[in-house]
C-alpha positions in Angstrom: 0.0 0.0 0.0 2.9 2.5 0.9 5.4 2.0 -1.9 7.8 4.8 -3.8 5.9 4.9 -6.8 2.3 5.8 -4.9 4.3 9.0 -3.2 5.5 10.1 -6.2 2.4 9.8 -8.2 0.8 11.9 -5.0 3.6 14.7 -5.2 2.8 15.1 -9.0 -0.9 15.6 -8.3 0.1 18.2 -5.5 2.5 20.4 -8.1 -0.3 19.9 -10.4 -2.5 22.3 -8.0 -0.1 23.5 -5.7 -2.1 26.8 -4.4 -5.4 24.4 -3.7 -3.5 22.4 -1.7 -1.2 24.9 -0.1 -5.0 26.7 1.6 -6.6 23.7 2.5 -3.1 22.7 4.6 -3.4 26.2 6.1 -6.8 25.4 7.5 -5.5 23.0 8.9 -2.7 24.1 10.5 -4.2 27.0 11.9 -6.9 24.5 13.3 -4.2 22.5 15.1 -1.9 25.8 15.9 -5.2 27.1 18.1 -5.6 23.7 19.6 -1.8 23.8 20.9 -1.6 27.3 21.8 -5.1 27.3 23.9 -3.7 24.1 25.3 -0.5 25.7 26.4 -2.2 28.5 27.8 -4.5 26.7 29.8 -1.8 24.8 31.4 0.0 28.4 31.9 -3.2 29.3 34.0 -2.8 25.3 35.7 0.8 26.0 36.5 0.1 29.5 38.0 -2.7 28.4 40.1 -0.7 25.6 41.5 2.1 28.0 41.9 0.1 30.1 44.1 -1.0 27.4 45.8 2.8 26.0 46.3 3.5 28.5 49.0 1.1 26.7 51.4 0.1 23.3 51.7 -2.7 22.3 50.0 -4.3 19.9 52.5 -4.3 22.5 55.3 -6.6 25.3 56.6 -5.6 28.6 58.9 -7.8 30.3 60.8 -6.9 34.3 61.7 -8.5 36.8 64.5 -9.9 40.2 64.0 -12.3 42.1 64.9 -16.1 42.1 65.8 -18.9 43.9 63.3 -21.7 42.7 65.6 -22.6 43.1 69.2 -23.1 39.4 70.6 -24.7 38.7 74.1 -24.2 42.1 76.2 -20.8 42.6 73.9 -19.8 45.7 71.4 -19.0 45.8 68.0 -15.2 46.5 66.8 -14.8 44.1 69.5 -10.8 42.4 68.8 -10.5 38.7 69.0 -8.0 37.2 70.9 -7.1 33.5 70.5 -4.9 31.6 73.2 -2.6 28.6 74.1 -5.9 26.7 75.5 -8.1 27.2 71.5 -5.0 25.8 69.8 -4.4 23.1 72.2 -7.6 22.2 72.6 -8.5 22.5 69.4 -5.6 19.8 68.4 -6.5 17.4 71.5 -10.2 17.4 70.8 -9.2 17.0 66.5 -6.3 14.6 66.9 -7.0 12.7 64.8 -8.4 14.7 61.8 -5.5 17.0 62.7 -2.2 15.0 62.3 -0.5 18.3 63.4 -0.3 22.6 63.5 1.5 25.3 64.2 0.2 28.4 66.3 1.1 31.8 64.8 1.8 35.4 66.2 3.7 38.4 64.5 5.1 42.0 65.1 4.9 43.8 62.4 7.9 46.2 62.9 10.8 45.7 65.4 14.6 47.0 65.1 16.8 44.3 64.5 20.8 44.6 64.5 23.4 42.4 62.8 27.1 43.8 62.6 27.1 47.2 62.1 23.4 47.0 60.2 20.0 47.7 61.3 16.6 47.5 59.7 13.3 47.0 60.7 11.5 43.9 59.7 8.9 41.6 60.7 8.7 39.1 63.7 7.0 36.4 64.4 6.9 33.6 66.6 5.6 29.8 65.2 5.7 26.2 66.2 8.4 24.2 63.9 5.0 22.9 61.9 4.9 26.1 60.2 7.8 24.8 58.0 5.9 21.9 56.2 2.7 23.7 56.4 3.5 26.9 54.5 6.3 25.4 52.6 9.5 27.1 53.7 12.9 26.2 51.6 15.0 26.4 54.0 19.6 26.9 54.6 20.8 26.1 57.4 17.7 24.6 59.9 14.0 25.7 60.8 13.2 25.9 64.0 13.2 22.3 65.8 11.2 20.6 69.0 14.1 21.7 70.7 14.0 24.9 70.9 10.4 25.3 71.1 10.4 23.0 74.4 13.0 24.9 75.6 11.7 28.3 74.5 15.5 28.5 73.1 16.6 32.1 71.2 17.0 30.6 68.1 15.9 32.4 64.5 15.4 31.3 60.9 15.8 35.0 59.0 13.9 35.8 56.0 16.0 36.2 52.2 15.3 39.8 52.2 16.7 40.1 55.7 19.4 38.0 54.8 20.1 40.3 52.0 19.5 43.7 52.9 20.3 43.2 56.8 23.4 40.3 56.9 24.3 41.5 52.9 24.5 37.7 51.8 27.4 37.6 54.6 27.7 34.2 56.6 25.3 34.1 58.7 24.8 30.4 60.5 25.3 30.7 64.2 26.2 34.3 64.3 24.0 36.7 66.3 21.2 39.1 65.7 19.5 41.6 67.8 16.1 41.7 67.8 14.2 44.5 70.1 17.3 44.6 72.1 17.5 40.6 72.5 20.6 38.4 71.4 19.7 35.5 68.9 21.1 33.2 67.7 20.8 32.8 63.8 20.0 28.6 62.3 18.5 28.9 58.8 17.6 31.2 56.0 14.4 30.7 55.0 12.5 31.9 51.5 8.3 31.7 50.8 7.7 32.3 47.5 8.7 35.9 45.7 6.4 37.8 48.4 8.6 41.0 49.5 6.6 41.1 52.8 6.8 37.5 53.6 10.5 37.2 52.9 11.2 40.3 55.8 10.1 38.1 58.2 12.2 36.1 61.2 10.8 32.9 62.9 11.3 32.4 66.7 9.6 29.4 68.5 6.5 31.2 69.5 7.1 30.2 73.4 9.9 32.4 73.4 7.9 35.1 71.5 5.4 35.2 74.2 8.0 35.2 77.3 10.1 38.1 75.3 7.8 40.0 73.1 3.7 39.0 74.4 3.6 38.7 78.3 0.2 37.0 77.1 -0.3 33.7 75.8 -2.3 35.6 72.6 -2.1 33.7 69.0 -2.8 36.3 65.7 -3.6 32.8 64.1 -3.7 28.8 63.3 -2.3 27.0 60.4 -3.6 23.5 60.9 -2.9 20.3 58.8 -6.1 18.3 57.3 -4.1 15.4 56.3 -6.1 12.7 54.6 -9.4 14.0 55.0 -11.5 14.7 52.1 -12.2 18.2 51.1 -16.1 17.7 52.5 -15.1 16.2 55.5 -12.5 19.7 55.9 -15.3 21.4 55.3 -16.9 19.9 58.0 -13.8 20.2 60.1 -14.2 24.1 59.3 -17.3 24.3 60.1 -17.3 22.5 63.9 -13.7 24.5 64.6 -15.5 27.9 63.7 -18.6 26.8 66.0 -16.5 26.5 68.7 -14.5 29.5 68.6 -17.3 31.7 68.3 -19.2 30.3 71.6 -16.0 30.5 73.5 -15.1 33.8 72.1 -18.8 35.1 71.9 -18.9 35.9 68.5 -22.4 36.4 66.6 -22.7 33.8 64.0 -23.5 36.0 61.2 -20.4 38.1 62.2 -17.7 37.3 59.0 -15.1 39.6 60.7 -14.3 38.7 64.2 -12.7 35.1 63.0 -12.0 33.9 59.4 -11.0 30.6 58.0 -9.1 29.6 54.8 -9.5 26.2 53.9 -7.1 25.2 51.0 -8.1 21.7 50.0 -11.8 24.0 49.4 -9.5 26.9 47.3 -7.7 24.1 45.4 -10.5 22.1 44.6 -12.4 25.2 43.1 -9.2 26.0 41.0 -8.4 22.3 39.8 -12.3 22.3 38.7 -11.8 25.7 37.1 -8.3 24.3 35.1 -10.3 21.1 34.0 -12.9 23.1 32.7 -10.6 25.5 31.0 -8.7 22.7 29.7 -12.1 21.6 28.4 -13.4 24.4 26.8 -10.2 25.3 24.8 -10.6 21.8 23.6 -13.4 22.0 22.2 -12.6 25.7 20.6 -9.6 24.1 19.1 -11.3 20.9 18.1 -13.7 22.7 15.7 -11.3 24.7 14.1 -9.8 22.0 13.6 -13.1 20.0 12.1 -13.7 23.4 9.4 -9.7 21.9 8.0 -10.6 18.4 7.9 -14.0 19.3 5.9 -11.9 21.5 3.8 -9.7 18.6 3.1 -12.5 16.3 2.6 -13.8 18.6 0.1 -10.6 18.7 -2.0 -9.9 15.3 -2.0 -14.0 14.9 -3.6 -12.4 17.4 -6.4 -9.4 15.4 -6.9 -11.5 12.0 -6.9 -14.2 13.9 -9.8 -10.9 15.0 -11.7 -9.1 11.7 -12.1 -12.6 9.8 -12.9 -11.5 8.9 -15.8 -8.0 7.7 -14.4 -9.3 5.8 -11.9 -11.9 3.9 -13.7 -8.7 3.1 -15.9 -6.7 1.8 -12.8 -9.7 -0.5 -11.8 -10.6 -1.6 -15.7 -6.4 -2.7 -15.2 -7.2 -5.1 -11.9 -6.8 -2.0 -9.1 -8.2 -3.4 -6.1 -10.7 -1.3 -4.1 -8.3 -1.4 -0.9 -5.8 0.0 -3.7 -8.0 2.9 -4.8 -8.7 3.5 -1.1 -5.0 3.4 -0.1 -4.2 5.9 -2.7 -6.7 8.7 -1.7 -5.8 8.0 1.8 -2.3 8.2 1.6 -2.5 11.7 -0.3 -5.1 13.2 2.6 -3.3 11.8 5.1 0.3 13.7 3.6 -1.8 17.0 3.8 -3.1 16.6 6.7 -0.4 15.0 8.6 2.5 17.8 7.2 0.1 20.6 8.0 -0.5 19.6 11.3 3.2 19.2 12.3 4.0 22.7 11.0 0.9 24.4 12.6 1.6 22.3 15.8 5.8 23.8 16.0 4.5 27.3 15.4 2.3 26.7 18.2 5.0 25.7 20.3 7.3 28.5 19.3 4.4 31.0 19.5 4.2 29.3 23.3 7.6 29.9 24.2 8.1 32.9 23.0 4.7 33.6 25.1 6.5 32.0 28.3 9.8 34.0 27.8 7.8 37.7 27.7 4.9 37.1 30.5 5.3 36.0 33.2 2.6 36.5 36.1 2.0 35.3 39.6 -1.5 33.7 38.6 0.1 32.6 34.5 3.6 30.6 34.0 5.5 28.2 32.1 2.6 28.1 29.4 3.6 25.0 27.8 2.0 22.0 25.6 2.9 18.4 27.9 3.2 15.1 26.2 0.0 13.5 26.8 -1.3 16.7 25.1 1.1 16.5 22.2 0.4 12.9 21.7 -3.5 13.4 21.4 -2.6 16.6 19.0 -1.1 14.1 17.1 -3.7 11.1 17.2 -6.3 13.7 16.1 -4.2 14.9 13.4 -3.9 11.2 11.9 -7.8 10.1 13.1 -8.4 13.6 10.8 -6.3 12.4 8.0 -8.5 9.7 7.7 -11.3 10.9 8.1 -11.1 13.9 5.7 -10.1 11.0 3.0 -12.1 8.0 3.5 -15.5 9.2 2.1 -13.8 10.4 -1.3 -11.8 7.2 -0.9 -14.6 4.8 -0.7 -16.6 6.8 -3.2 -13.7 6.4 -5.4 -13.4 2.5 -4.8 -16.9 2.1 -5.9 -16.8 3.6 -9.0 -17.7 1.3 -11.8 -14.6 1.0 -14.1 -17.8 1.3 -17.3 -19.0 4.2 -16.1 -16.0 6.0 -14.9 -14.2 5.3 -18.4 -17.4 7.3 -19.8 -16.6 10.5 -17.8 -16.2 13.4 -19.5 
């Protein structure tokens, strides 16, 4: 079926008509350059999503303080929330087991800090080691261990910026730094994303924050870890944590200000949803561009088939085969359709790259065209080949060799 002599008959009937074919491979191409850039771009939106999502664990929650909007049983509005060392540890105790672990979290916003000769002021605040895994940390040096919260140590993981503008990218493992007139001692560098404000932060265990810097046991906030719970049993989770924060806090129910809650696996869920159906949509959008090249195709290959009539009722009067006649048209559809595809497919990788090198956004990056997606690019390319060219193909095979010979 695939032999020298059938490709170069097929090449002779392309220079015969070289402009026909050259605008009916165009509509194709462009149908499968749409497909691959809306692809690319979808998964650009994918990879920014998860991106924003990579600075804190997905299967996690965090639950903040502020302030009242609505007077509660004898209390005022603009009322501020406190939280304490009994709602985390209760909370964890009475949720062990939907909680596999958690990090209580309070923060200065501005305190002088000394290294060397340097000063600045940056951001403080003190955790639990948890915080690490849960708001994903890279980390030189150390985080903050069990150690040194047990032993409400004066330990400190700087921030990048700190590390740069403060220490100026000096060594800076087990030196000291002064922070609101208190020595520390300096394990790790840490880094959370490309956020300015989170990377001007420093980490002490949050036991030592509170005997230093908070007489009070007070907590700004709770990151807590769902673990393997299923994003409608976190929301239930959410849902009986909030309950009981706002009785022991008196908080109206219908207050949204007082206490607020982030559930990620929720977030994440909406967002994976929201890529699928993106993914979907472009699909489709690409899918019937690409349909209007293979009926363009299907329609040249009909004019081919009514121009070599006479040609083909020869071939059959000689002892063609119909799988022969079939084979041939096939063969020439598939050439146009497969060579179109490739080219429209590497411009819409190029026109991807080029996309990925200019813009580059929090919520858009790496726009880029995987394998799997390459591979079914390509399967529809060949599944369009075929189909653009079977119906003139068969319609060719069935021609009577009498009748054909009789075509004017």
């Amino acid at each position: 079926m695939f032999n020298r002599d059938s490709w170069i008959e097929i090449l002779q009937t392309i220079l015969k008509n070289p402009l026909r074919y050259i605008l009916t491979g165009i509509s194709v191409a462009v149908g499968i350059f749409i497909l691959v850039f809306l692809l690319g771009i979808s998964a650009g939106l994918t990879n920014g999503a998860a991106s924003m999502f990579g600075k804190i664990a997905i299967n996690s929650m965090s639950v903040e303080t502020g302030r009242t909007s609505l007077s509660y049983q004898g209390t005022k509005p603009n009322r501020r929330i406190d939280f304490s060392n009994y709602d985390f540890t209760k909370i964890k105790t009475d949720h062990k087991d939907e909680i596999p672990f958690g990090s209580a979290f309070e923060r200065i916003w501005g305190i002088q800090m000394n290294w060397g000769n340097e000063s600045g002021n940056y951001s403080l605040a003190g955790s639990n080691s948890s915080i690490l895994e849960l708001l994903k940390l890279f980390v030189q040096g150390r985080f903050l261990n069990m150690n040194d919260e047990n032993e409400a140590k004066k330990s400190v993981v700087i921030g990048v910026d700190v590390y740069k503008e403060l220490c100026k990218e000096r060594k800076v493992i087990g030196t000291l730094i002064n922070i609101g007139g208190v020595q520390f001692k300096i394990v790790g560098v840490f880094k959370r994303g490309e956020n300015r404000w989170n990377n001007r932060r420093c980490f002490i265990p949050i036991q030592t924050f509170h005997k230093l810097f908070s007489p009070t046991d007070r907590i700004d906030e709770f990151y807590l870890s769902t673990g393997d719970l299923a994003v409608s049993e976190t929301v239930e989770l959410e849902e009986e944590l909030m309950s009981f924060l706002q009785t022991r806090h008196k908080v109206n129910p219908e207050d949204d200000n007082a206490i607020t809650t982030n559930n990620n696996n929720v977030e994440n869920a909406k967002y994976a949803n929201i890529g699928v159906g993106i993914k979907a949509f472009v699909f489709v959008i690409g899918l019937m561009t690409l349909v209007s090249g293979i009926i363009g195709i299907s329609n040249i290959m009909s004019i081919v088939v009514k121009e070599r009539t006479r040609e083909l009722g020869i071939r059959k009067a000689l002892g063609a085969t119909p799988r022969k006649i079939i084979g041939l048209i096939l063969q020439e559809s598939l050439l146009i359709t497969v060579l179109s595809g490739f080219l429209g497919m590497i411009a819409g990788i190029l026109v991807l790259e080029l996309v990925s090198y200019f813009i580059e956004l929090e919520y858009f990056k790496n726009p880029s065209i995987d394998f799997n997606s390459a591979m079914t690019a390509l399967f529809i390319l060949i599944v369009s080949g075929v189909i653009s060219g079977l119906v003139p193909a068969v319609r060719a095979a069935r021609l009577r060799p009498i009748v054909a010979l009789r075509d004017e």
